[in-house]
N, C-alpha and C positions, 0 to 999 in steps of 0.2 A: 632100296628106299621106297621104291616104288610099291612092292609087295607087300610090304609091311605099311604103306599108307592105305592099302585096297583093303587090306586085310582090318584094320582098326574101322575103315569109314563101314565095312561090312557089318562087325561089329555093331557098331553105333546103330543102325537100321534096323539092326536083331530087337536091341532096347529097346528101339521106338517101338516096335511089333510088341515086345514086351508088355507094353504100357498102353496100346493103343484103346483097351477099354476104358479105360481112365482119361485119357486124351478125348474121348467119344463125350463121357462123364461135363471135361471138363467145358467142351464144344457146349451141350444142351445147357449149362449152366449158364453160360456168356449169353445164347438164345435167350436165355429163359429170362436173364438181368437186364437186355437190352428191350425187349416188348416191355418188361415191369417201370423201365426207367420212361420210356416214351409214354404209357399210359399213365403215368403218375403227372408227367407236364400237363397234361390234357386235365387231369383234375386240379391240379395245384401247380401253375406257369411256377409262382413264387417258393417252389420249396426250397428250406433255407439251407438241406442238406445239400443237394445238389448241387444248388446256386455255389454255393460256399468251395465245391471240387471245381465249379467250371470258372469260377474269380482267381483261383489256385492257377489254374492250368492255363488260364490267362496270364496270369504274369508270368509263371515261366516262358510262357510264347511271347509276350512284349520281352524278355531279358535276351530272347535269341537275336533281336533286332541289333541289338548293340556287340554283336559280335563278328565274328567272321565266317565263313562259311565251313571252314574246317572246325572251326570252334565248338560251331553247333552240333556236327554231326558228333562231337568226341564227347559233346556233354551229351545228347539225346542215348547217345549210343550208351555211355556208362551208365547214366538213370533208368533208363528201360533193364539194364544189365542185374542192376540192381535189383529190382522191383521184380524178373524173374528170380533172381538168388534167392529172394523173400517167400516167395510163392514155392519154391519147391521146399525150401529148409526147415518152412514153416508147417509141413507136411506133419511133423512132429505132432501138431495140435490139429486136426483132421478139420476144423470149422476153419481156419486162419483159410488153408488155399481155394474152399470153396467160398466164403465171405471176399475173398480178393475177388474171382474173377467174376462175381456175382454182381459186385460196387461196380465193376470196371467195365462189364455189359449194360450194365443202368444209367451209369454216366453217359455211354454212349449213347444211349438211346434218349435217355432226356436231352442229349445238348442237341441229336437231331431235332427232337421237337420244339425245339427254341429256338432253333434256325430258322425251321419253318422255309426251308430251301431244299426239298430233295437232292437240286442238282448239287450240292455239297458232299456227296457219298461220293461224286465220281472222282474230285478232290481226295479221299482218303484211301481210295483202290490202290494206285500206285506203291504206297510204301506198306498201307493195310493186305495185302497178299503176305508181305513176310511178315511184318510186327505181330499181326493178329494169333496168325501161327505157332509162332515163337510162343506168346503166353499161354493158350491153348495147352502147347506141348510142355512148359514148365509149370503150369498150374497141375497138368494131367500128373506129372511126376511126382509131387506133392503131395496129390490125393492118394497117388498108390501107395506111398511112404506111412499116410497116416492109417492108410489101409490095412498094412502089410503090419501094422504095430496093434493094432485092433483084431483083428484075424489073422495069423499068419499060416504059410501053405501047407496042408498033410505032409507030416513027414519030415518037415523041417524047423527049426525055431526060431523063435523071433528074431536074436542076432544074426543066423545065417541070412531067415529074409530081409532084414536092414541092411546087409552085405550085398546081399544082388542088387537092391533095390539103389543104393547108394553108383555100386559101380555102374549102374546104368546110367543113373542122373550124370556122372563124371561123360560118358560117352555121347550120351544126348545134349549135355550143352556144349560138348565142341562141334555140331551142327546147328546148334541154336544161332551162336555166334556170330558166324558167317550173313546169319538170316537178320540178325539185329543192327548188323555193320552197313549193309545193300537198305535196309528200312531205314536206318538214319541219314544215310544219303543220297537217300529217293526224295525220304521226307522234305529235307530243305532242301533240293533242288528240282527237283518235280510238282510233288503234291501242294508246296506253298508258291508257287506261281498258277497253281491248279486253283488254289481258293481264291487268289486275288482277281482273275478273270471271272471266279463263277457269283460274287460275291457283291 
């Protein structure tokens, strides 16, 4: 049992190496959405795009309130779950997983500049170590998906590269998993008594 658990978790690490340009890709893109999102508050506090994600993402954080603590972390946990299934599947369309995590860096960064509280970032370290990762690595999957459909490698074709490409993403999110389960409950039970002190 054992052998065969060392043996797939090897596996899965191969993937990720697999992928890690696109993972790279995926990293400078979330950079590159989170500078764009904080210098867009500085010109415009009021954008209606923006405003309109972090009103959204507000209520879902007011609906955690009325739960319980296990509740939270199963709903956090399957929405983020989600929202990486999207970003890789969507790979199909090669703009869909760069537009996610582009939005999803921009958000970040305009909602710092509306806080206008630095010490707010040390509040999102805690569970931001795995969540951030996790999209990183399922958006990086995505891109290579729509990559791999766009150019596929000398030598092989397009189905076989959808093939590797596929079983990778299958071996990469059963390490994502574990990383979105430990961030959902970090999140409600660390990071959100983090904001309420720093806040």
């Amino acid at each position: 049992m054992n052998g065969k658990f060392n043996t797939y978790l090897r596996e899965s690490f191969e993937s990720l190496l697999r992928t890690k340009n696109f993972i790279l890709i995926s990293a400078a893109l979330f950079i590159f959405g989170a500078a764009l999102g904080f210098f867009v508050y500085q010109l415009s506090p009021d954008n209606e795009f923006f405003s309109l994600i972090l009103n959204e993402l507000e209520k879902i954080g007011g609906g955690l309130g009325e739960k319980s603590a296990v509740e939270n972390i199963v709903f956090l946990f399957i929405h983020n779950l989600e929202a990486i299934l999207f970003s890789m599947a969507s790979g199909v369309f090669l703009f869909f997983p760069v537009l996610f995590i582009l939005i999803n860096g921009a958000t970040i960064g305009f909602f710092f500049g509306a806080a206008n509280n630095p010490a707010l970032f040390i509040a999102i370290i805690p569970h931001g170590i795995f969540e951030i990762p996790s999209f990183l690595i399922g958006t990086g999957v995505g891109i290579r998906l729509g990559f791999v459909i766009i150019m596929p490698k000398k030598g092989k074709t397009r189905i076989e590269c959808l093939r590797e490409v596929s079983s990778d993403a299958v071996k990469i999110l059963i390490l994502i998993i574990p990383m979105l389960l430990i961030a959902a409950a970090v999140e409600i039970t660390i990071s959100a008594e983090l904001a309420k002190m720093l806040v």
